[in-house]
TIVO-2410 file (N, C-alpha, C; in nm, 3 decimals):
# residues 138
REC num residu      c1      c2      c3 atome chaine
REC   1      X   2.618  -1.343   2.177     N      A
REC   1      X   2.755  -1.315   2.140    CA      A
REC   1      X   2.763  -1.173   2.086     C      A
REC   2      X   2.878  -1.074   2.124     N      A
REC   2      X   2.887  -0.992   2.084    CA      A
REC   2      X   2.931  -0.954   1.939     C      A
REC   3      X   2.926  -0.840   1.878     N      A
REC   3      X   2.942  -0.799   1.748    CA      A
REC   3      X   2.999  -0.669   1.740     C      A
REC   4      X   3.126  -0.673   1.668     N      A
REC   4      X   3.159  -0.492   1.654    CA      A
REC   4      X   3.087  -0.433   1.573     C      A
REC   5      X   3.048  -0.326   1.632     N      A
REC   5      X   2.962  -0.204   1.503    CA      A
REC   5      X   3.013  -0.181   1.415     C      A
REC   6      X   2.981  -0.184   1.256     N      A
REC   6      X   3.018  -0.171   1.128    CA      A
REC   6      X   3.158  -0.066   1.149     C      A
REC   7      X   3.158   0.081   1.205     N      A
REC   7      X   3.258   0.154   1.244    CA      A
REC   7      X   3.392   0.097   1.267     C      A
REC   8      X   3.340  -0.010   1.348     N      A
REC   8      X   3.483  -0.030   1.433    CA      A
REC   8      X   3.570  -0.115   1.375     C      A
REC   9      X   3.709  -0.103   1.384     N      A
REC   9      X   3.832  -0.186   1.370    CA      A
REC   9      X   3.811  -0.301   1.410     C      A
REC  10      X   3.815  -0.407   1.349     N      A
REC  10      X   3.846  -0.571   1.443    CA      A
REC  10      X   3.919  -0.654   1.393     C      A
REC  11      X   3.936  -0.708   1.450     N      A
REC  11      X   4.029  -0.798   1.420    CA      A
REC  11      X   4.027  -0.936   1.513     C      A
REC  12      X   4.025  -1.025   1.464     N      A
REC  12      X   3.988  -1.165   1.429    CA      A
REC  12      X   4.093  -1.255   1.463     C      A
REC  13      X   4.088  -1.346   1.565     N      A
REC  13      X   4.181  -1.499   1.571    CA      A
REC  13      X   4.099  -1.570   1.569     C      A
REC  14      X   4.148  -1.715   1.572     N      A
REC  14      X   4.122  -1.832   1.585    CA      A
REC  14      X   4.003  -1.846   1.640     C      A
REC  15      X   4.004  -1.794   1.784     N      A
REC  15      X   3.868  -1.828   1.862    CA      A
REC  15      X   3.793  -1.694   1.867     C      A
REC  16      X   3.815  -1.595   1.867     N      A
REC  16      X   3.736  -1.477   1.879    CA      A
REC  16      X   3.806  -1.372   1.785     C      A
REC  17      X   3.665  -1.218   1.819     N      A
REC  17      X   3.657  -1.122   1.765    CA      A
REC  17      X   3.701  -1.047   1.829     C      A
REC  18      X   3.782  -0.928   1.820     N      A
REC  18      X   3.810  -0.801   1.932    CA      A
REC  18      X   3.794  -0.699   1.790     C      A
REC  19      X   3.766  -0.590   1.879     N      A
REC  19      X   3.738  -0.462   1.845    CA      A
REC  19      X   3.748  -0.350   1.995     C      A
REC  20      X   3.808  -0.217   1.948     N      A
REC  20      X   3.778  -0.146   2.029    CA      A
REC  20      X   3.677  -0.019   2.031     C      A
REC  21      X   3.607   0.070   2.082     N      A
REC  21      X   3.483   0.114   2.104    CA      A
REC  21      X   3.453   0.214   2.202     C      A
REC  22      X   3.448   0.360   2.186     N      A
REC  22      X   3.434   0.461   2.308    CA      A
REC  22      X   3.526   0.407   2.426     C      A
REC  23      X   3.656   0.352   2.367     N      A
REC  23      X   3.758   0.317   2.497    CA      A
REC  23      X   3.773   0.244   2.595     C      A
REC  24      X   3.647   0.135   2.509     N      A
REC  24      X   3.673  -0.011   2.580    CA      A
REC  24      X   3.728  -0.072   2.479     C      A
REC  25      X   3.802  -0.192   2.511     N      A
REC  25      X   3.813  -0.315   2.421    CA      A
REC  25      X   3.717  -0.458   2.456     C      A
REC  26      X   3.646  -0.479   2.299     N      A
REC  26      X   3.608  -0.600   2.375    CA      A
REC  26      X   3.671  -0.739   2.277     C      A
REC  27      X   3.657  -0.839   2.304     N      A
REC  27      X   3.669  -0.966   2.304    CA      A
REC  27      X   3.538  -1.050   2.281     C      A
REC  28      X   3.509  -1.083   2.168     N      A
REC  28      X   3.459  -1.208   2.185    CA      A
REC  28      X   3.422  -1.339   2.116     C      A
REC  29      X   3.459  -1.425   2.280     N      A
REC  29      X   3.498  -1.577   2.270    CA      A
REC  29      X   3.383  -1.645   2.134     C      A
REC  30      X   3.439  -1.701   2.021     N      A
REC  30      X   3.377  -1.731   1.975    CA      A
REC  30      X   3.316  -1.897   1.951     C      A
REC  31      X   3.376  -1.944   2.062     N      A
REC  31      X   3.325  -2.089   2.139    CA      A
REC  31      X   3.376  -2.218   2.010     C      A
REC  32      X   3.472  -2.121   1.917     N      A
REC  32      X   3.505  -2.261   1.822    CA      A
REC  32      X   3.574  -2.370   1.890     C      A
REC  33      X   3.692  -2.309   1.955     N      A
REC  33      X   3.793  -2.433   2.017    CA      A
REC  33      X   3.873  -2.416   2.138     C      A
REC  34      X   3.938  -2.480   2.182     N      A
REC  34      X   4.024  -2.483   2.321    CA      A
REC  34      X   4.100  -2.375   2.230     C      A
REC  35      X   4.148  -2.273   2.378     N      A
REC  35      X   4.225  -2.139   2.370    CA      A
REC  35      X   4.362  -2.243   2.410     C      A
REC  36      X   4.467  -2.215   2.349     N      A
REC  36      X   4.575  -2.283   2.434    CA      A
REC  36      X   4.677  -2.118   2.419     C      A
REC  37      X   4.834  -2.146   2.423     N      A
REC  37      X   4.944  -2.044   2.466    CA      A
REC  37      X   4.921  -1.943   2.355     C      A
REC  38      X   4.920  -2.004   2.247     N      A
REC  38      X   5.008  -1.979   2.110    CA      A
REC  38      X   4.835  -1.862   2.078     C      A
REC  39      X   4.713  -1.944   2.071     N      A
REC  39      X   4.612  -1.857   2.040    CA      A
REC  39      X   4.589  -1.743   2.151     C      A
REC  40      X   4.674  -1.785   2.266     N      A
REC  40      X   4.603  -1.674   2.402    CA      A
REC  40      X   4.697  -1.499   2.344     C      A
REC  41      X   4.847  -1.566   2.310     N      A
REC  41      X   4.893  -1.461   2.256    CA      A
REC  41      X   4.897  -1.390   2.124     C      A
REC  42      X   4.787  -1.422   2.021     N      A
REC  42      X   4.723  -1.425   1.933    CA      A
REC  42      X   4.650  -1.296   1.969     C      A
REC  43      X   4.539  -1.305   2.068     N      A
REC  43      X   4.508  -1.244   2.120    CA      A
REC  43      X   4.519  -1.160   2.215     C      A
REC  44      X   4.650  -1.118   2.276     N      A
REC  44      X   4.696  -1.062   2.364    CA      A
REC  44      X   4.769  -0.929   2.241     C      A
REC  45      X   4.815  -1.003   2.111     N      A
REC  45      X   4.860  -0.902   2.031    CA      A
REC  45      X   4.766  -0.808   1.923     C      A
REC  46      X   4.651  -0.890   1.938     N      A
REC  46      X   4.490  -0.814   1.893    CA      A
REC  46      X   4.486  -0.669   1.986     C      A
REC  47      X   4.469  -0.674   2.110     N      A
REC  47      X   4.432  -0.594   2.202    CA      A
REC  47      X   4.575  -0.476   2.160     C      A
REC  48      X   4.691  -0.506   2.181     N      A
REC  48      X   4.806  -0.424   2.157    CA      A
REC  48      X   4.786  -0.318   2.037     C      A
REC  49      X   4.758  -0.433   1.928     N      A
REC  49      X   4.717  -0.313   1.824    CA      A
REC  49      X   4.575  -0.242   1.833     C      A
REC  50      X   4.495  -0.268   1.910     N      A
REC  50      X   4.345  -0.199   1.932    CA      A
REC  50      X   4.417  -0.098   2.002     C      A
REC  51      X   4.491  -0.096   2.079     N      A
REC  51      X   4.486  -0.019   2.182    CA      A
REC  51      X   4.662   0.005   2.275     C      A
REC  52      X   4.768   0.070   2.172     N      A
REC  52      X   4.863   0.015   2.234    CA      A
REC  52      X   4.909   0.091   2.381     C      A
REC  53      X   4.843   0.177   2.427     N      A
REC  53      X   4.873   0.203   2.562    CA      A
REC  53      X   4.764   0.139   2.653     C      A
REC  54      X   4.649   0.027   2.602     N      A
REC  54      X   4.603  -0.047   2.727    CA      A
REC  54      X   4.460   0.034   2.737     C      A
REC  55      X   4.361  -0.018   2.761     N      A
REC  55      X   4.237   0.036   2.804    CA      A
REC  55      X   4.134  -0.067   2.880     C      A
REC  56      X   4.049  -0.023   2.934     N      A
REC  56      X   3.921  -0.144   2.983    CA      A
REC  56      X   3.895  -0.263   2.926     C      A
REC  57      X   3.889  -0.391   2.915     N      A
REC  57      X   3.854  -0.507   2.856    CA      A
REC  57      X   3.727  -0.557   2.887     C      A
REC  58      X   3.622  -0.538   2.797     N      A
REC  58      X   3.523  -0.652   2.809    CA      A
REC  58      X   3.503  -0.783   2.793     C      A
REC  59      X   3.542  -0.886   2.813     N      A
REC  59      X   3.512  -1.033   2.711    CA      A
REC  59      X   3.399  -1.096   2.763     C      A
REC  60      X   3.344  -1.134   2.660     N      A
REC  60      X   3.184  -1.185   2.603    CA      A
REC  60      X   3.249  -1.344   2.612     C      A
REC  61      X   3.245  -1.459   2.704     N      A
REC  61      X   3.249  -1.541   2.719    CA      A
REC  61      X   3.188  -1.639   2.597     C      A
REC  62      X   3.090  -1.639   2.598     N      A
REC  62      X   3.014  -1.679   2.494    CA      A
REC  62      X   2.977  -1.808   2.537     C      A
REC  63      X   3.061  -1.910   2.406     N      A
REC  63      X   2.996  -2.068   2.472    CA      A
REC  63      X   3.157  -2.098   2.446     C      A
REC  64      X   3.227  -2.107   2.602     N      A
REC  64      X   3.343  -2.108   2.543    CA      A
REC  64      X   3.355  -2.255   2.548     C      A
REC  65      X   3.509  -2.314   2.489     N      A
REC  65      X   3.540  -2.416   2.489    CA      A
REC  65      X   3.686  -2.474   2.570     C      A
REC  66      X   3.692  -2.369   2.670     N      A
REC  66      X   3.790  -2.363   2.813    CA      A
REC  66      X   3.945  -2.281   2.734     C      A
REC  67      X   4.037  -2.288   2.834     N      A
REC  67      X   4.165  -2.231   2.790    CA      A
REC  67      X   4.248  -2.341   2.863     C      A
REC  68      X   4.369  -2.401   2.801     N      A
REC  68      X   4.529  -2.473   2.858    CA      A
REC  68      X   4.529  -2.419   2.958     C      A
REC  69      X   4.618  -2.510   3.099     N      A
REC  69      X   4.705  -2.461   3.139    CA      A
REC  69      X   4.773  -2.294   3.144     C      A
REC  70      X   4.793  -2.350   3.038     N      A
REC  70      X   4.956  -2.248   2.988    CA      A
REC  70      X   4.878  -2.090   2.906     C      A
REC  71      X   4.757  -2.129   2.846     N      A
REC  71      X   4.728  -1.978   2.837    CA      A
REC  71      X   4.636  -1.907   2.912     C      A
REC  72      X   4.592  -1.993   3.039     N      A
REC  72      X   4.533  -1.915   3.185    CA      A
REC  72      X   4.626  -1.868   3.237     C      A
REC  73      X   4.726  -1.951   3.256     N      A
REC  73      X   4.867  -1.898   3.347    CA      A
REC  73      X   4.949  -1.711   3.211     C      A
REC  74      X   4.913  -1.769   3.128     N      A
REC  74      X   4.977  -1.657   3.021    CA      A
REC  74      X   4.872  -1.514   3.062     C      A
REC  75      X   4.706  -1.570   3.023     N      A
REC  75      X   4.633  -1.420   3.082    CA      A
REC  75      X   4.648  -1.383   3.215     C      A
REC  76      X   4.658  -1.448   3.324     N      A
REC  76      X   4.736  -1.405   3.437    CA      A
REC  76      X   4.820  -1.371   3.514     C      A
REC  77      X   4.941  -1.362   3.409     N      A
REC  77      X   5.065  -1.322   3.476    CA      A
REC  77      X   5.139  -1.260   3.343     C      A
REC  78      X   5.117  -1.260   3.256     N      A
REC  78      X   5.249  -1.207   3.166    CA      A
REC  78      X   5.219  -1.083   3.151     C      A
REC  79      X   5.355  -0.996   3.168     N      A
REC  79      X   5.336  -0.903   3.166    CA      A
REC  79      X   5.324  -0.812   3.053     C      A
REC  80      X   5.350  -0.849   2.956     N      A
REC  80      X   5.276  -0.803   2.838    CA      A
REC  80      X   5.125  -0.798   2.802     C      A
REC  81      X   5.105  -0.883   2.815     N      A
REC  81      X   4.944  -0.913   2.821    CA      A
REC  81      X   4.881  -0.801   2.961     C      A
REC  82      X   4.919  -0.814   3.080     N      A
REC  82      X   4.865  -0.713   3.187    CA      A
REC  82      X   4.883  -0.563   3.160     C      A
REC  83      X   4.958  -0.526   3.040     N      A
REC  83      X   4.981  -0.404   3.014    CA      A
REC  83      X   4.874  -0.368   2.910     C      A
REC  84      X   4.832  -0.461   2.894     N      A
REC  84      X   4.685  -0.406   2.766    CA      A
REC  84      X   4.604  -0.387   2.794     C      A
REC  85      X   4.578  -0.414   2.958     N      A
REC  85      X   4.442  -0.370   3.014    CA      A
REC  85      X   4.439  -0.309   3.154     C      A
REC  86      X   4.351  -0.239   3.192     N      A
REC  86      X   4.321  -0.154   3.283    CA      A
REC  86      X   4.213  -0.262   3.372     C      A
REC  87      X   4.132  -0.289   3.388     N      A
REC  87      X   4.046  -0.359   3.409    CA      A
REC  87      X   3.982  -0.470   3.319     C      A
REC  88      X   3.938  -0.589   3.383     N      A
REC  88      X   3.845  -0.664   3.261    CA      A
REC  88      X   3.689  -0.690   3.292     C      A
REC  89      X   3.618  -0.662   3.287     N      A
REC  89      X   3.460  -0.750   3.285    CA      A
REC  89      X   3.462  -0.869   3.202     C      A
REC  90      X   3.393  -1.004   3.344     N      A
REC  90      X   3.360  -1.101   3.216    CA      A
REC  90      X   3.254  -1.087   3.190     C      A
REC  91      X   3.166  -1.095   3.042     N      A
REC  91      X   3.011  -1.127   3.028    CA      A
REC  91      X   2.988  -1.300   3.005     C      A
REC  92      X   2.888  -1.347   3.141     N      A
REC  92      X   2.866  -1.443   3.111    CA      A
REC  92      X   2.728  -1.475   3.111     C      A
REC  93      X   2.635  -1.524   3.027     N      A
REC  93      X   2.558  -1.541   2.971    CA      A
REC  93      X   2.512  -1.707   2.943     C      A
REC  94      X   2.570  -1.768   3.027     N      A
REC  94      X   2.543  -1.916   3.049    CA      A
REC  94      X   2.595  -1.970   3.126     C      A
REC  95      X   2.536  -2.053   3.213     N      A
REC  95      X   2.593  -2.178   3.296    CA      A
REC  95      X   2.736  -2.188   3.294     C      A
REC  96      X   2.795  -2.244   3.186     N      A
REC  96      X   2.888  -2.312   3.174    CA      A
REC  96      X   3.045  -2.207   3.161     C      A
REC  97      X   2.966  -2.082   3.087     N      A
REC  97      X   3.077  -1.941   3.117    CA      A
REC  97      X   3.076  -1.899   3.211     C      A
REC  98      X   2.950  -1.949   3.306     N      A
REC  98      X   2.976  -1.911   3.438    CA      A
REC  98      X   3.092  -1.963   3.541     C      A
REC  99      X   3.035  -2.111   3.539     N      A
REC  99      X   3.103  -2.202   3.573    CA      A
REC  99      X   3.299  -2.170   3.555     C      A
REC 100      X   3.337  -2.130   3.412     N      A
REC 100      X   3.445  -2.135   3.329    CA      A
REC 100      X   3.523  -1.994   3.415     C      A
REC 101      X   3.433  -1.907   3.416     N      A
REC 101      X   3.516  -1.764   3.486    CA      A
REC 101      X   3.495  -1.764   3.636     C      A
REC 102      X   3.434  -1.841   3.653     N      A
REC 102      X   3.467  -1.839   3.849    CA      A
REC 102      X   3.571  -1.969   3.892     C      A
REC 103      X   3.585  -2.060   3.775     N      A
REC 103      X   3.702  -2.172   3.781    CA      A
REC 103      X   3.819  -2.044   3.746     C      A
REC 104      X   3.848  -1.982   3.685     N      A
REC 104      X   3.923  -1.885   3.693    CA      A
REC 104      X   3.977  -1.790   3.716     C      A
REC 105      X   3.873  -1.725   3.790     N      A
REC 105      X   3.911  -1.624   3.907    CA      A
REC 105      X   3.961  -1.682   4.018     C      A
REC 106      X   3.895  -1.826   4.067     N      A
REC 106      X   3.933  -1.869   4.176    CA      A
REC 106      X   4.073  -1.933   4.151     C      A
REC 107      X   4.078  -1.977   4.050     N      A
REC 107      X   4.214  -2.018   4.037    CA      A
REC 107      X   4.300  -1.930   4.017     C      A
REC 108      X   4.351  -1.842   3.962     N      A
REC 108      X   4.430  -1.745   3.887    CA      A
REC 108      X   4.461  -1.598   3.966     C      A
REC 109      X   4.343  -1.567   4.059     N      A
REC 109      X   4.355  -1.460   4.155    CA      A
REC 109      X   4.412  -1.317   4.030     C      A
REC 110      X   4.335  -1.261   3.987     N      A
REC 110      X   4.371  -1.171   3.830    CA      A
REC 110      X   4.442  -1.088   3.950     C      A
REC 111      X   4.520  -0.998   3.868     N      A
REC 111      X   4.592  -0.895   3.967    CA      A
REC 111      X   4.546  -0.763   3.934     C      A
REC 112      X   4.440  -0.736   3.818     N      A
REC 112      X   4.375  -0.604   3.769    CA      A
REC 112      X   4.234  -0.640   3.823     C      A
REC 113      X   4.180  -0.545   3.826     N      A
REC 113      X   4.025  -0.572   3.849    CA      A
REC 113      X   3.965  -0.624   3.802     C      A
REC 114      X   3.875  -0.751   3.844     N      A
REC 114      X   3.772  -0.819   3.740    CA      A
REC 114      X   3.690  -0.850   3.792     C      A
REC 115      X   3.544  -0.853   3.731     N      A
REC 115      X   3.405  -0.894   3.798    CA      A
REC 115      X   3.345  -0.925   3.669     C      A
REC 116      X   3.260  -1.049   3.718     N      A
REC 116      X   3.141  -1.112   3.609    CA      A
REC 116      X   3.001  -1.003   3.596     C      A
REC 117      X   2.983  -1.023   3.505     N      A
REC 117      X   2.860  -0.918   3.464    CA      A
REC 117      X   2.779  -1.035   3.394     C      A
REC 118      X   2.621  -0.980   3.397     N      A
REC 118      X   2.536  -1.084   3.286    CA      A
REC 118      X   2.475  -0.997   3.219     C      A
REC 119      X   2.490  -0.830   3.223     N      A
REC 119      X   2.492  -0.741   3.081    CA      A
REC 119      X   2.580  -0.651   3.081     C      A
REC 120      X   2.580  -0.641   2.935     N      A
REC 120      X   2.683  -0.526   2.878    CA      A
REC 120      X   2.609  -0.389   2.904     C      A
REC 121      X   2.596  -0.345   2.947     N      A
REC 121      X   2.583  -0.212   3.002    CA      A
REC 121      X   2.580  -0.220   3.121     C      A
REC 122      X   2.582  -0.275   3.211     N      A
REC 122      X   2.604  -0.292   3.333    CA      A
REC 122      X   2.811  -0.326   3.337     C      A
REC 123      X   2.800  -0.426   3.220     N      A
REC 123      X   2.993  -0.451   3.220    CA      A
REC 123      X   3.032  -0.291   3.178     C      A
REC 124      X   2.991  -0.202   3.098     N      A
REC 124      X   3.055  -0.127   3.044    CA      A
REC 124      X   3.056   0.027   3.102     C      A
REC 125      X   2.908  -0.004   3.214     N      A
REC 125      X   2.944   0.118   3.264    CA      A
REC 125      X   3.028   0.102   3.392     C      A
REC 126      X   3.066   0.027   3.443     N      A
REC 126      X   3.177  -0.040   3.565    CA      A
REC 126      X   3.336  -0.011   3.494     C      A
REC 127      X   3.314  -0.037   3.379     N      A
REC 127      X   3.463  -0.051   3.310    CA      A
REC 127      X   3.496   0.117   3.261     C      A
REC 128      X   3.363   0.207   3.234     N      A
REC 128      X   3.405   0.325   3.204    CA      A
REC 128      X   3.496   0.399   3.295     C      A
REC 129      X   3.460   0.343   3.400     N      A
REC 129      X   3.540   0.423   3.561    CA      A
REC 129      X   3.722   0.391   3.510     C      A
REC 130      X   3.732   0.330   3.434     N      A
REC 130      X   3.859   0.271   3.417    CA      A
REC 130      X   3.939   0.331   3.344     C      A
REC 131      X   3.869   0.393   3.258     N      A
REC 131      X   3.905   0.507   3.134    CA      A
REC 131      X   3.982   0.620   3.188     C      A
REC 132      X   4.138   0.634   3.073     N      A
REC 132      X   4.196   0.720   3.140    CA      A
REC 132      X   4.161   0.895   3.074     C      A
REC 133      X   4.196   0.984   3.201     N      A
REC 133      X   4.172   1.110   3.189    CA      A
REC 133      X   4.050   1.160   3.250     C      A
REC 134      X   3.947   1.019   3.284     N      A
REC 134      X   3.829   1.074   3.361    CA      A
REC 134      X   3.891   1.131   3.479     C      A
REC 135      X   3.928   1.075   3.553     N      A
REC 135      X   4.023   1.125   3.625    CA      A
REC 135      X   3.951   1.063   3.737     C      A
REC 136      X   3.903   0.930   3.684     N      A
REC 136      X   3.826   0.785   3.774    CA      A
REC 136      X   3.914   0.696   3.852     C      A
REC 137      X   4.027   0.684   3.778     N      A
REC 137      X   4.090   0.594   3.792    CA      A
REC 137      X   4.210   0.619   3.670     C      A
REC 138      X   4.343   0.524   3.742     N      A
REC 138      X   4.438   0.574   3.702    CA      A
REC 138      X   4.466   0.425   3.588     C      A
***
Protein backbone atom coordinates (compact mmCIF):
# COMPACT_ATOMS: atom_id res chain seq x y z
CA UNK A 1 0.00 0.00 0.00
CA UNK A 2 1.08 3.27 -0.82
CA UNK A 3 2.17 6.20 1.51
CA UNK A 4 2.53 10.02 0.94
CA UNK A 5 6.00 11.38 1.69
CA UNK A 6 6.11 13.36 4.94
CA UNK A 7 6.22 16.66 2.34
CA UNK A 8 3.15 16.05 0.83
CA UNK A 9 -0.47 17.35 1.33
CA UNK A 10 -3.07 14.48 1.96
CA UNK A 11 -5.89 14.12 2.63
CA UNK A 12 -7.90 11.29 3.88
CA UNK A 13 -11.63 9.62 3.38
CA UNK A 14 -13.30 6.90 4.51
CA UNK A 15 -11.56 4.32 2.38
CA UNK A 16 -8.34 5.89 1.25
CA UNK A 17 -5.39 8.29 1.22
CA UNK A 18 -4.69 10.83 -1.70
CA UNK A 19 -1.90 13.07 -1.94
CA UNK A 20 -0.38 14.82 -4.79
CA UNK A 21 3.46 14.53 -5.85
CA UNK A 22 5.85 15.87 -8.85
CA UNK A 23 2.28 16.15 -10.66
CA UNK A 24 0.78 13.04 -10.15
CA UNK A 25 -2.07 12.39 -7.89
CA UNK A 26 -2.25 9.32 -6.12
CA UNK A 27 -4.98 7.43 -4.32
CA UNK A 28 -4.79 4.90 -2.02
CA UNK A 29 -7.50 2.26 -1.60
CA UNK A 30 -7.27 1.56 1.86
CA UNK A 31 -9.28 -1.87 1.67
CA UNK A 32 -11.47 -0.77 4.87
CA UNK A 33 -14.95 -0.93 3.16
CA UNK A 34 -17.31 -0.99 0.13
CA UNK A 35 -16.73 2.45 -1.86
CA UNK A 36 -20.39 3.35 -2.57
CA UNK A 37 -21.74 7.16 -4.33
CA UNK A 38 -21.51 9.35 -1.38
CA UNK A 39 -17.63 8.03 -0.47
CA UNK A 40 -16.73 7.88 -4.42
CA UNK A 41 -17.48 11.69 -4.31
CA UNK A 42 -15.66 12.10 -1.16
CA UNK A 43 -13.03 11.34 -3.13
CA UNK A 44 -13.54 12.84 -6.34
CA UNK A 45 -13.49 16.21 -4.11
CA UNK A 46 -9.97 15.07 -2.49
CA UNK A 47 -8.41 15.07 -5.99
CA UNK A 48 -10.16 18.72 -6.81
CA UNK A 49 -8.48 20.19 -3.97
CA UNK A 50 -4.99 18.30 -4.71
CA UNK A 51 -5.16 19.47 -7.88
CA UNK A 52 -7.90 21.83 -9.13
CA UNK A 53 -7.07 21.97 -12.82
CA UNK A 54 -6.73 17.95 -13.01
CA UNK A 55 -3.46 15.99 -13.37
CA UNK A 56 -2.32 12.13 -13.84
CA UNK A 57 -3.99 9.67 -11.31
CA UNK A 58 -2.32 6.81 -9.79
CA UNK A 59 -4.55 4.47 -7.56
CA UNK A 60 -2.90 1.80 -5.47
CA UNK A 61 -5.75 -0.71 -5.43
CA UNK A 62 -4.61 -2.27 -2.47
CA UNK A 63 -6.91 -4.99 -0.90
CA UNK A 64 -9.90 -3.40 -2.02
CA UNK A 65 -13.31 -4.13 -0.81
CA UNK A 66 -15.19 -3.44 -4.41
CA UNK A 67 -17.23 -0.14 -5.32
CA UNK A 68 -21.62 0.17 -5.75
CA UNK A 69 -23.15 0.27 -8.69
CA UNK A 70 -23.60 3.86 -8.47
CA UNK A 71 -20.01 4.90 -7.60
CA UNK A 72 -18.42 2.83 -10.69
CA UNK A 73 -21.02 4.39 -12.83
CA UNK A 74 -20.06 7.97 -10.84
CA UNK A 75 -15.96 7.27 -11.62
CA UNK A 76 -16.97 6.67 -15.13
CA UNK A 77 -19.02 9.13 -16.35
CA UNK A 78 -19.43 12.22 -14.20
CA UNK A 79 -18.18 14.87 -15.40
CA UNK A 80 -16.79 16.42 -12.62
CA UNK A 81 -14.91 13.68 -11.50
CA UNK A 82 -13.37 13.21 -15.43
CA UNK A 83 -12.15 16.72 -15.10
CA UNK A 84 -9.67 15.82 -12.28
CA UNK A 85 -7.79 13.65 -14.27
CA UNK A 86 -5.73 13.39 -17.28
CA UNK A 87 -5.03 9.81 -17.25
CA UNK A 88 -5.28 7.01 -14.49
CA UNK A 89 -2.88 3.96 -13.74
CA UNK A 90 -4.27 1.16 -11.72
CA UNK A 91 -1.58 -0.45 -9.29
CA UNK A 92 -2.53 -3.85 -8.71
CA UNK A 93 -0.66 -5.89 -6.55
CA UNK A 94 -2.98 -8.88 -5.94
CA UNK A 95 -5.25 -11.32 -7.41
CA UNK A 96 -8.25 -9.98 -6.34
CA UNK A 97 -7.31 -6.03 -7.43
CA UNK A 98 -6.63 -7.65 -10.32
CA UNK A 99 -9.57 -9.39 -10.78
CA UNK A 100 -11.56 -5.91 -9.36
CA UNK A 101 -9.90 -3.49 -12.21
CA UNK A 102 -10.32 -5.68 -15.21
CA UNK A 103 -14.18 -6.29 -13.85
CA UNK A 104 -13.98 -2.61 -14.41
CA UNK A 105 -12.44 -1.68 -17.27
CA UNK A 106 -14.39 -4.25 -18.95
CA UNK A 107 -17.37 -3.04 -17.64
CA UNK A 108 -17.17 0.74 -17.57
CA UNK A 109 -15.03 1.26 -20.89
CA UNK A 110 -13.04 4.58 -18.91
CA UNK A 111 -13.12 7.35 -21.51
CA UNK A 112 -9.43 8.77 -20.31
CA UNK A 113 -6.61 6.54 -20.55
CA UNK A 114 -6.12 3.68 -18.25
CA UNK A 115 -3.82 0.69 -17.88
CA UNK A 116 -3.01 -1.73 -14.92
CA UNK A 117 0.51 -1.57 -13.76
CA UNK A 118 2.12 -4.04 -10.99
CA UNK A 119 4.81 -1.16 -10.19
CA UNK A 120 4.88 2.26 -9.39
CA UNK A 121 7.52 3.37 -11.44
CA UNK A 122 6.56 1.71 -14.26
CA UNK A 123 2.67 3.41 -13.35
CA UNK A 124 4.39 6.71 -12.95
CA UNK A 125 6.60 6.89 -15.63
CA UNK A 126 3.54 6.10 -18.27
CA UNK A 127 1.49 8.74 -16.38
CA UNK A 128 4.42 11.39 -16.59
CA UNK A 129 3.67 11.55 -20.46
CA UNK A 130 0.39 13.01 -19.17
CA UNK A 131 1.78 15.99 -17.45
CA UNK A 132 0.88 19.23 -18.74
CA UNK A 133 3.49 21.60 -20.50
CA UNK A 134 5.74 18.60 -21.36
CA UNK A 135 4.34 19.16 -24.31
CA UNK A 136 3.58 15.03 -24.17
CA UNK A 137 0.32 15.25 -24.14
CA UNK A 138 -2.41 17.59 -23.86
Amino acid sequence: MLSPPNSAKSISTRTSINWISNGIIYSSNQGTELIDLEEAERISAAFAELSPEGAPLLVDLGNPKGQTREARVFFSSSPDHLARYSAVALLVTNPIAKVLANFYLGLNRPPKPTRLFTSVPAAEAWLKTFIQGQGLAA
